[in-house]
KEVEX-438704 format. One record per residue (C-alpha): residue number from 1; z negated, y, x. Coordinates in steps of 0.5 Angstrom, whole numbers, plus 2048, in hexadecimal, padded with zeros to 3 digits. Layout:
% KEVEX-438704
     i     z     y     x
   NUM     Z     Y     X
...
This chain:
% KEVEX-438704
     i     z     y     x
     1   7FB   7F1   852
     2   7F5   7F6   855
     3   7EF   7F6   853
     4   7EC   7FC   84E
     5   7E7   800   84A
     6   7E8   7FB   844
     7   7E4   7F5   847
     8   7EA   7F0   849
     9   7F0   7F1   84C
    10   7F6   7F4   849
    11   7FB   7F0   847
    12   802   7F1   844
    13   804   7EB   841
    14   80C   7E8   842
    15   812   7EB   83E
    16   814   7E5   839
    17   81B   7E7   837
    18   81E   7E3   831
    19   826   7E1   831
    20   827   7E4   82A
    21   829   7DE   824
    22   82F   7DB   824
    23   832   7DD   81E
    24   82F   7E5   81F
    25   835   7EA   820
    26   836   7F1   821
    27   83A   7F6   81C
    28   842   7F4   81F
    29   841   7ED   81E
    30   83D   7EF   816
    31   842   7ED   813
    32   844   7E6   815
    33   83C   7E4   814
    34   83C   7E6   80C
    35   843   7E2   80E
    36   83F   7DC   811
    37   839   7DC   812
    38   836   7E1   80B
    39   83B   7DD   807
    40   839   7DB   800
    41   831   7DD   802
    42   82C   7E3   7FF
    43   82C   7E8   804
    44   826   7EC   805
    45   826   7F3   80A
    46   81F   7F5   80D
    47   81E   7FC   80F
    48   818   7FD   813
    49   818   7F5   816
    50   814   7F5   81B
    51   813   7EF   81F
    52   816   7EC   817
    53   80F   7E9   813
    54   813   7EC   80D
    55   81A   7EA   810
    56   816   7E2   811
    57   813   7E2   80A
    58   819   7E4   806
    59   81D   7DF   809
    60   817   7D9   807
    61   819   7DC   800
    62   820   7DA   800
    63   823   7E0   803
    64   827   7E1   80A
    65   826   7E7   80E
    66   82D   7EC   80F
    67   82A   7F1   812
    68   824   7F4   815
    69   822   7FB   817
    70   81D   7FD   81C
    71   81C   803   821
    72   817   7FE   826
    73   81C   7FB   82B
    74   817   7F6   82D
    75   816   7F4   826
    76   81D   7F4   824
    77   81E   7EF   82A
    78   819   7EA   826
    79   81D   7EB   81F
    80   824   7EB   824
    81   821   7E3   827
    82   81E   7E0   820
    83   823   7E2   81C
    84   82A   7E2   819
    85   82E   7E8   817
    86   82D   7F0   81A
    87   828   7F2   81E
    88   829   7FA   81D
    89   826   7FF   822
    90   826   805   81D
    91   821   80B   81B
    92   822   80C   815
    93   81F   812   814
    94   826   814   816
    95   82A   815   811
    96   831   813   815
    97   82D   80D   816
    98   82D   80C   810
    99   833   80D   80E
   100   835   809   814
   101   832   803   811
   102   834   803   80A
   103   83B   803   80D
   104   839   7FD   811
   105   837   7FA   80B
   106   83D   7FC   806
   107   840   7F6   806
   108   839   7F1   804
   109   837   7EF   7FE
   110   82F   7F0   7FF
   111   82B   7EE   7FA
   112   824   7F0   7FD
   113   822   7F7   802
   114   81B   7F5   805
   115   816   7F9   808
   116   810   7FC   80A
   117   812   804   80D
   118   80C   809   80F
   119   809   80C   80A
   120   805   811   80B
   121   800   814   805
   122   803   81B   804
   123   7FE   820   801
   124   7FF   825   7FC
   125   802   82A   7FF
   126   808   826   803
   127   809   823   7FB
   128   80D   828   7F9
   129   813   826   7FD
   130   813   81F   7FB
   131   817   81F   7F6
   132   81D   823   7FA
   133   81D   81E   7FF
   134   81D   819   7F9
   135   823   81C   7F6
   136   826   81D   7FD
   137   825   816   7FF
   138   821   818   805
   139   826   81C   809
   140   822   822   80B
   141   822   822   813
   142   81B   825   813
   143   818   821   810
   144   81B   81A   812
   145   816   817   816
   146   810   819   811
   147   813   815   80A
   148   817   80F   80D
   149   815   80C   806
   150   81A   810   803
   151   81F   80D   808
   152   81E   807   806
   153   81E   809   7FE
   154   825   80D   801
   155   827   806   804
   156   825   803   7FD
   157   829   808   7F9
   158   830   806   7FD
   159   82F   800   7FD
   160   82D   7FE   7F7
   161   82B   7F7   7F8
   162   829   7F2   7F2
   163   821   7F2   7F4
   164   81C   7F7   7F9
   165   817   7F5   7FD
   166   812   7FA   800
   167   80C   7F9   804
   168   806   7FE   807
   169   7FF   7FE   807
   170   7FA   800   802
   171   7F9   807   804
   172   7FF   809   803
   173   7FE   809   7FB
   174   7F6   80B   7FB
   175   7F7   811   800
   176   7FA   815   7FC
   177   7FB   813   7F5
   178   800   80E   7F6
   179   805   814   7F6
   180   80B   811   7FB
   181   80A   80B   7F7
   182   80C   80E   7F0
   183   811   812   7F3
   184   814   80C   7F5
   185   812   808   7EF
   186   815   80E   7EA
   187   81C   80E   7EF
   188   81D   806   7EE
   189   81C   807   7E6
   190   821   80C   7E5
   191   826   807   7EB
   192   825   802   7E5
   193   820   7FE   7E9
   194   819   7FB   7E5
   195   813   7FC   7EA
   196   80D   7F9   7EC
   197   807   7FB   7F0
   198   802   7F5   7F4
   199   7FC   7F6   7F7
   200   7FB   7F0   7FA
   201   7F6   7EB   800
   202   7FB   7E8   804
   203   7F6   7E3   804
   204   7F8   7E1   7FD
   205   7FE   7DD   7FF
   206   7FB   7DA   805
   207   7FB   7E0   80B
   208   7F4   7DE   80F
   209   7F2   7E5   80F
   210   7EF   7EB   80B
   211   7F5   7EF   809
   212   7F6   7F3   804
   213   7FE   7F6   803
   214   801   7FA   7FE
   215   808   7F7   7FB
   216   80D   7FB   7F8
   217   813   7F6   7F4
   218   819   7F8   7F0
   219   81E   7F5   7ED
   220   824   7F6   7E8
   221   826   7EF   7E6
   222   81F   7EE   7E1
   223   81A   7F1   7E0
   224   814   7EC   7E2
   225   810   7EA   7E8
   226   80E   7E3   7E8
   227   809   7E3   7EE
   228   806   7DC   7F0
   229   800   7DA   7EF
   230   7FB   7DC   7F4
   231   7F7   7D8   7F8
   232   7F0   7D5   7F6
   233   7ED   7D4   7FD
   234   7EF   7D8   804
   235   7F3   7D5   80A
   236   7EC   7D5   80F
   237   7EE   7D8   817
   238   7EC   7D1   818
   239   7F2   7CE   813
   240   7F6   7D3   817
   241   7F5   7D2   81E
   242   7F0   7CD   820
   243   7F5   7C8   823
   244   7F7   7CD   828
   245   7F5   7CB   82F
   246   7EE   7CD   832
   247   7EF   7D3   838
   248   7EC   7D2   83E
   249   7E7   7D8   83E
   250   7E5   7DB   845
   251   7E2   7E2   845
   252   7E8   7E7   848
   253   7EC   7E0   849
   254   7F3   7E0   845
   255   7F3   7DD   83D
   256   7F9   7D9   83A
   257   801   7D8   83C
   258   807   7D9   83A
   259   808   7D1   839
   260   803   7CB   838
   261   803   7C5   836
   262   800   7C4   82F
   263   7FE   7BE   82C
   264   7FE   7BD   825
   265   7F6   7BB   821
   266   7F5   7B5   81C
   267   7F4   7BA   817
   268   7F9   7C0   817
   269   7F8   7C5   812
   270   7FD   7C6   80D
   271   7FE   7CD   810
   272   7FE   7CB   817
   273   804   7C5   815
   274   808   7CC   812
   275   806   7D0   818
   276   809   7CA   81D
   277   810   7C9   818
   278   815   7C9   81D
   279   812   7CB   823
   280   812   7C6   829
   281   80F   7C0   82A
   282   809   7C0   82E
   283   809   7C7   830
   284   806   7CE   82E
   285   809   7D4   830
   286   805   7DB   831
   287   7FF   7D8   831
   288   7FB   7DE   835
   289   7F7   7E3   835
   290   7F4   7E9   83A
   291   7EE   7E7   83F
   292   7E8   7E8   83D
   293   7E2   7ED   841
   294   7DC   7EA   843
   295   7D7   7ED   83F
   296   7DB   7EC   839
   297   7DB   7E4   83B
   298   7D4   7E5   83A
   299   7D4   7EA   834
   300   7D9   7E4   830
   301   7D5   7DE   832
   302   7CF   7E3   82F
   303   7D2   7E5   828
   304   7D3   7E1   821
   305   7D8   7E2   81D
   306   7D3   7E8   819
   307   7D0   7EC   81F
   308   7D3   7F2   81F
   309   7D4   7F6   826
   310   7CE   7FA   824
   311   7C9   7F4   824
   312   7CB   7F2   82B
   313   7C6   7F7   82E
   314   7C0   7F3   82B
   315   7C4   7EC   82E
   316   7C5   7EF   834
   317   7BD   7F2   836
   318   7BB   7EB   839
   319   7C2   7E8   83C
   320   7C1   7E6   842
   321   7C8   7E8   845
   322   7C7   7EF   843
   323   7CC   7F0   83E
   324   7CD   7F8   83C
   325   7D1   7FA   836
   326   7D7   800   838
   327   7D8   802   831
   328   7D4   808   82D
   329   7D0   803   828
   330   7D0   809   823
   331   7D8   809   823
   332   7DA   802   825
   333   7D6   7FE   820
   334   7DB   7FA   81D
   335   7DE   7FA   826
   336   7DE   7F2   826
   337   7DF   7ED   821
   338   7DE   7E5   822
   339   7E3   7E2   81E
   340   7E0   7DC   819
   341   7E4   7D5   819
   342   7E2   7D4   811
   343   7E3   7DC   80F
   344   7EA   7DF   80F
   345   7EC   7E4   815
   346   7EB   7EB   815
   347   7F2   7EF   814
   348   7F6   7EE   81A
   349   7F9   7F5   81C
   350   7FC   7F8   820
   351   7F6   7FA   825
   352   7F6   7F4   828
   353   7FA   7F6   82D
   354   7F6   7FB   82F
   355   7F0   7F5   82F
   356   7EE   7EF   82B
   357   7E7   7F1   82B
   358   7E6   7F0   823
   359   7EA   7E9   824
   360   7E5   7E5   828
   361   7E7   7DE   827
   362   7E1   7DA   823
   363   7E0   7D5   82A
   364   7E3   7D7   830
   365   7E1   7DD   834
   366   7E7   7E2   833
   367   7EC   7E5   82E
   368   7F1   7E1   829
   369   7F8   7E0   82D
   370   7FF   7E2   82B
   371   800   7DC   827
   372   7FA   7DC   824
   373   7FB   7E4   822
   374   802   7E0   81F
   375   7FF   7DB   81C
   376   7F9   7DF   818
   377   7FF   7E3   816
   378   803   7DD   814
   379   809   7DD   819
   380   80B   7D6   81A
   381   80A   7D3   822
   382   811   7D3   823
   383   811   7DB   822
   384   812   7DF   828
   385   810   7E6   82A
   386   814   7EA   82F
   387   812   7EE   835
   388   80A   7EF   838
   389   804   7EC   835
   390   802   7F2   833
   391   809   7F3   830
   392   808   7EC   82C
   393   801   7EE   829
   394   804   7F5   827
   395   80A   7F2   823
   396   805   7ED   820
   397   800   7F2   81E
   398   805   7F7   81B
   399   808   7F1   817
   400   809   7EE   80F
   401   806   7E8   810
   402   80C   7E3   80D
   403   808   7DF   809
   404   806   7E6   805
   405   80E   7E8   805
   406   80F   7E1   803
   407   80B   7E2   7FD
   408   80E   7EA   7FA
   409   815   7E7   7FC
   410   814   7E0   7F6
   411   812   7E5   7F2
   412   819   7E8   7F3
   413   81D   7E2   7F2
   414   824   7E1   7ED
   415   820   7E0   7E6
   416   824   7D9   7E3
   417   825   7DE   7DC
   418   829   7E4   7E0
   419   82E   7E6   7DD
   420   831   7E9   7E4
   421   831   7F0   7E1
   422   830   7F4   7E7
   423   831   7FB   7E4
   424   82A   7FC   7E3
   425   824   7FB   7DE
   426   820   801   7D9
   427   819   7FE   7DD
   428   813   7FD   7D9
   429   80F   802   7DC
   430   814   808   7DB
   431   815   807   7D4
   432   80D   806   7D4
   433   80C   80D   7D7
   434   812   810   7D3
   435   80E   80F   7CD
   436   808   813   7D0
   437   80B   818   7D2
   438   80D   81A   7CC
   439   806   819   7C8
   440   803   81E   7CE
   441   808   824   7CC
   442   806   823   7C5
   443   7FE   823   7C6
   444   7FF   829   7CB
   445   803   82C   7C6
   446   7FD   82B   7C1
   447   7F6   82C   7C1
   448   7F5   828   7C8
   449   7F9   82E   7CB
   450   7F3   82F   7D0
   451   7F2   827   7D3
   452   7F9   826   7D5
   453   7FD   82A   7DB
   454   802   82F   7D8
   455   809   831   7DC
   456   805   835   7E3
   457   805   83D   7E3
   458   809   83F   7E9
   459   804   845   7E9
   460   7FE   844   7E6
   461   7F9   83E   7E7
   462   7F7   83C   7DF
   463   7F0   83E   7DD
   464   7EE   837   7D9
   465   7F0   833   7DE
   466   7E9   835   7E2
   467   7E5   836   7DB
   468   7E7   830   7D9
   469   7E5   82D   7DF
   470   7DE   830   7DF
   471   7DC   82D   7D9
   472   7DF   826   7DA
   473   7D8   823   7DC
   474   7D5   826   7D6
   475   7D5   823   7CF
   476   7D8   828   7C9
   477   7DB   825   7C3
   478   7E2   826   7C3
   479   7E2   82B   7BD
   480   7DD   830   7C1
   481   7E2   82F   7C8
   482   7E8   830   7C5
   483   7E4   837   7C1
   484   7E2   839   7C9
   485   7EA   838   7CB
   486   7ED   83C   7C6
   487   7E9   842   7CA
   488   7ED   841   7D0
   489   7F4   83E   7CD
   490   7F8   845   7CF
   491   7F3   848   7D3
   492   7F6   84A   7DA
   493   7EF   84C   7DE
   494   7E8   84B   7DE
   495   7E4   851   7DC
   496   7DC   852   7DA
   497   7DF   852   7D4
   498   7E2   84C   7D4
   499   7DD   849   7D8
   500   7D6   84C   7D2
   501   7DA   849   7CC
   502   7DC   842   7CF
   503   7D4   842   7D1
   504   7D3   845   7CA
   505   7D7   83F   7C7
   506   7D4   83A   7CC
   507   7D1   834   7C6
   508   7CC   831   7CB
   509   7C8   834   7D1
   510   7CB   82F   7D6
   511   7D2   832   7D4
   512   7CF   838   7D5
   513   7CD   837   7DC
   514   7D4   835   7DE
   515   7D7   83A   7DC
   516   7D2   840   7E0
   517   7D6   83C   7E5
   518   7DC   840   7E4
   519   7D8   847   7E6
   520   7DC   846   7EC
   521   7E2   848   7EA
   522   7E1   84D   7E5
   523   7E5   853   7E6
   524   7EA   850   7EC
   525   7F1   850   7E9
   526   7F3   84E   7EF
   527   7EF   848   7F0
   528   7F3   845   7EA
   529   7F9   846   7EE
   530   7FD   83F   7EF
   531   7FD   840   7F6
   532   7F6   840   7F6
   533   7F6   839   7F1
   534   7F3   835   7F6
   535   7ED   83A   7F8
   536   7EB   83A   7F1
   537   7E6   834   7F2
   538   7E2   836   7F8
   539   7E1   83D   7F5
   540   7DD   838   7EE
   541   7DA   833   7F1
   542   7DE   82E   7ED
   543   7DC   827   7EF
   544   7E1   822   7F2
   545   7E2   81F   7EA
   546   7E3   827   7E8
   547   7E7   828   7ED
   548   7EC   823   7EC
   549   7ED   825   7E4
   550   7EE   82C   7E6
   551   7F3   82A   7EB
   552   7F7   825   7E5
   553   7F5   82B   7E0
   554   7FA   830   7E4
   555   7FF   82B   7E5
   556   7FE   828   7EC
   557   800   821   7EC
   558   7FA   81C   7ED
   559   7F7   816   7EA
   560   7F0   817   7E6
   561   7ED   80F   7E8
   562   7E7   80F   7E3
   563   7E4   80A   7DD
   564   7E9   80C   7D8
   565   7F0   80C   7DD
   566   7EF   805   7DF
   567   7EC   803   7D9
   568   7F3   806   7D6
   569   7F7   802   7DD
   570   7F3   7FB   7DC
   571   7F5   7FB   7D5
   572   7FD   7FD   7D5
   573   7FD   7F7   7DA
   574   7F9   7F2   7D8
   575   7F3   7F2   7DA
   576   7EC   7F2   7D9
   577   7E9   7F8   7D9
   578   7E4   7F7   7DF
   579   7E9   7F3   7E4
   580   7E7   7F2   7E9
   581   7E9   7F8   7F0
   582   7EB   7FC   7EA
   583   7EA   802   7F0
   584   7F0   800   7F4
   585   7F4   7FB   7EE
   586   7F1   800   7E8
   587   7F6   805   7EC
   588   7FC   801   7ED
   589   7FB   801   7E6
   590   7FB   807   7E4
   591   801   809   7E9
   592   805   805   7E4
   593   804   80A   7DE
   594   803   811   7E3
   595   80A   810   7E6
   596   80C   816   7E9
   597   811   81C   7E8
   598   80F   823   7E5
   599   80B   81F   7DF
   600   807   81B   7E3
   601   800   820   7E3
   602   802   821   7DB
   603   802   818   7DB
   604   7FB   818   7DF
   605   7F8   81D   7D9
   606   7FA   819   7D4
   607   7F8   812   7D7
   608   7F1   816   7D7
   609   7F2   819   7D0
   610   7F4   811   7CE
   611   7EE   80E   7D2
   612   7E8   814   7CF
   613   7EA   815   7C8
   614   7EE   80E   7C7
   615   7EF   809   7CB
   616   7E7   808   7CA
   617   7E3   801   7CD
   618   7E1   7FF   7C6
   619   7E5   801   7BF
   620   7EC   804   7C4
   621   7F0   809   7BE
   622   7F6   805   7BF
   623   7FB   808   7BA
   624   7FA   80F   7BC
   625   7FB   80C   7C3
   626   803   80D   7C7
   627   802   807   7CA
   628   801   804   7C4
   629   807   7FF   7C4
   630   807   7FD   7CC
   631   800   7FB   7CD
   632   7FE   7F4   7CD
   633   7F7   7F5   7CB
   634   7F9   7F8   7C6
   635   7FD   7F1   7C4
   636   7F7   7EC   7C5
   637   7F3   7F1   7C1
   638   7F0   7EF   7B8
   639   7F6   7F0   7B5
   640   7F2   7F5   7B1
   641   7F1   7FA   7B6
   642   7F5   7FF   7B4
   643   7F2   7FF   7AD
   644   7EC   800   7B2
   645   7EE   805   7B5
   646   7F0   809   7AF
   647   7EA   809   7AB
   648   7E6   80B   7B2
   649   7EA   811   7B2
């Protein structure tokens, strides 16, 4: 231990190594576990396992884990110690390691495939490979460790598991238009699997933290979700790790142990009591945490739970002992954050083992320990973490907390009325889209021709896409619109010509104005070259919301999120059409009825077309609408609403 720049010593905690569970086994003695151990019981596979939070929470659900994968040989430790069955050290981004563990698997009945794989947002220009890699489960060698999502559907496709469980972050849906998320939902539909698409706050079933994930679940058995009912009030930090030892708290000096007593409080919370279930009697492991530096002893003493590290300098200008903030307060506002005994934590991530500067305990003058990071991500006391501090809190950061897989995996369970057909379901959701597309293909064939994507010319960008997204924002009646269209329908090129006579046909000033802003372009055949598709925005100044239009309009597969498409969602659900989060729920949603494939943009144009000209928020044109006989609005709707909606027309 030598002293540093960092204000403490540095120190490396001691190397914990786990014997691994008695009724673990390797691939050679598989077999013999299904024989013995796995006989008679739900098998689950995790991929991507971590540490096993997602292995955990099937497991509370009625599942036992047969085989976990991961390729962080510290965290497979940790699953290899807390778990029965395989703990496999694969990348499955190698094809043959795939192969190898299907082999492995051949000979088990396994009823559900978890896991949470790194997903990145692909942009527009990396989709057009998506559905080759789909089609051929993922086996491209040069992109084998950028789309691990298609190694786990690859995994699914093979094995072919009863029920399908995958967990990510929310970010990986809203950056790039839920893209690898309906790309897999479309590959478990055509499998036979009905899907469904969460997202939810871990909060809601007892996780004492602000967590938002996104859950993936599919099953082939029914076509139902019966999630349980959410929890009125949250689990406190104080419900979560207030019986927890007090530290000794000395500027530079060590924080916590591997082993202390522990005495258990009159009045433990419900939480706490599961937490303790099966751990030692007496005893509290890991209970530890990193030194602390002098002048953050200080700086902790002088925070509450809501001063932000950039309010710090005015607390600090009359401290006697002289306190000085390190950090830049204009990029380091949010630096600190003291944590609230009556509030919900702040999302435990893998950062904190870096630094636990956003989890100061409410109390104590340091950072929350090991255990407490564990329990505020709901793994039980008697859960043991392999390697180094650091390692610990790195597992525990990039975990699933148990409780919030426990949660997705009940909505999974055998149905009491199965009847135990495994060989697929036509998925609602599917049939719903089906019906959508065949009523876009006869608009586009009709007068709205111009509002819908039409098949994209490899040569030649469509004139109408970017007319039509010029005008968007001005009012024109449709008769007028459609009289403007017929101008550009067969035009190839913008002329002066062209340009003085939609100006001439303009029907307002403003529509006028609009279309001046094609003068750009005039003249400039090659501008028009689909190469040149993605330029064509710039060169107009069109407006995000027209940009986007544009880009649908040439058959870009995107998702239009605005009032008319969530209203369109909310009601195809069941919902209120002003629910609430409709931004990030309202484009869950929608997913559902885009889906994905060569019709997804030709879709989204009609969900538009629905939500403007049908589907309104008061008096909705219900019978000339596809989803006439699949929309539960509809249901609970006078039962003289079509007779409405006829004499409307």
């Amino acid at each position: 231990m030598k002293g540093s720049g960092y204000g403490v010593p540095l120190e490396r905690s001691d190397y914990l190594k786990l014997a691994p569970h008695p009724d673990s086994c390797t691939p050679e003695t598989f077999q013999e576990w299904l024989e013995g151990f796995g006989k008679g019981k739900r098998l689950a596979v995790d991929l991507f396992s971590g540490a096993g939070g997602l292995s955990a929470g099937v497991e509370r659900a009625g599942w036992t884990t047969a085989a976990a994968v991961d390729f962080d040989e510290r965290a497979l430790e940790t699953h290899r110690a807390n778990f029965p069955g395989l703990s496999l050290h694969m990348d499955l981004g190698d094809p043959a390691e795939r192969d190898r563990l299907v082999e492995i698997l051949a000979s088990a009945n396994i009823d559900l495939v978890a896991g949470g794989p790194p997903c990145q947002p692909f942009s527009r220009a990396g989709r057009n490979k998506i559905r080759d890699l789909v089609k051929n489960h993922g086996r491209d060698p040069e992109d084998r460790r950028k789309e691990l999502w298609s190694a786990y559907l690859d995994i699914v496709t093979r094995v072919r598991p009863r029920v399908v469980l995958m967990e990510n972050v929310p970010d990986m849906g809203l950056h790039d238009d839920f893209f690898v998320i309906r790309t897999i939902e479309e590959k478990l539909e055509e499998l036979g699997y009905a899907t469904q698409v969460r997202l939810v706050d871990a909060w809601n079933y007892g996780v004492p933290q602000h967590r938002k994930r996104l859950i993936l679940l599919a099953r082939r058995d029914v076509a139902e979700f019966n999630w349980r009912d959410p929890d009125v009030q949250p689990t406190t930090l104080h419900d979560a790790i207030g019986d927890l030892p007090e530290l000794e708290v000395v500027p530079t000096a060590r924080v916590g142990e591997r082993e202390m007593s522990y005495r258990k409080p009159r009045n433990l919370s419900p939480f706490a009591e599961m937490m303790r279930a099966g751990a030692p009697r007496g005893r509290v492991w890991d209970h530890m945490t990193r030194r602390v530096r002098k002048d953050d002893h200080r700086i902790f003493e002088l925070m509450g739970s809501r001063t932000k590290y950039s309010d710090l300098g005015e607390l600090l200008k009359t401290d006697e002992e002289k306190t000085y903030q390190r950090y830049a307060t204009d990029k380091y506002t949010d630096k600190y954050k003291k944590l609230d005994w009556q509030q919900l934590s702040r999302t435990i991530t893998a950062h904190i083992a870096k630094d636990g500067y956003w989890y100061i305990h409410p109390e104590q003058l340091r950072t929350l320990t090991v255990r407490e990071a564990a329990r505020v991500q709901t793994f039980p006391d008697r859960f043991r973490f392999s390697g180094t501090r650091s390692d610990a809190f790195r597992q525990i950061g990039n975990a699933v907390p148990p409780l919030l897989g426990e949660a997705a995996a009940e909505a999974l369970k055998p149905a009491d009325d199965a009847s135990g057909d495994r060989e697929g379901l036509q998925p609602h959701w599917r049939e719903v889209r089906s019906a959508l597309t065949e009523w876009a293909k006869q608009r586009r064939d009709g007068a709205d021709w111009y509002q819908l994507p039409d098949e994209p010319d490899v040569e030649q960008v469509s004139l109408h896409a970017a007319v039509v997204a010029i005008l968007s924002g001005a009012k024109i009646r449709p008769a007028e619109m459609a009289e403007l269209m017929g101008i550009v329908r067969r035009a190839k090129r913008l002329t002066a010509k062209l340009l003085d006579r939609l100006l001439e046909m303009a029907p307002t000033a403003p529509a006028r104005s609009r279309l001046d802003r094609l003068a750009p372009l005039v003249d400039k055949p090659y501008a028009w070259r689909w190469e040149k598709r993605l330029d064509i925005p710039g060169k107009l100044g069109m407006k995000p919301g027209e940009k986007a239009l544009y880009l649908l309009l040439i058959g870009e597969d995107l998702m239009l999120v605005g009032q008319g498409t969530l209203r369109v969602a909310a009601r195809m659900n069941g919902l209120d059409t002003n629910h609430p989060n409709r931004l990030s729920e309202g484009r869950v949603n929608l997913v559902k009825l885009v889906g994905a494939g060569k019709d997804a943009p030709l879709r989204m144009g009609a969900i538009r077309l629905i939500g403007s000209d049908l589907c309104r928020e008061d008096g909705p044109v219900c019978s000339d609408c596809p989803f006439l006989a699949y929309c539960p609005d509809r249901k609970a709707r006078p039962d003289d609403l079509l007779t409405l909606a006829a004499s409307q027309k």
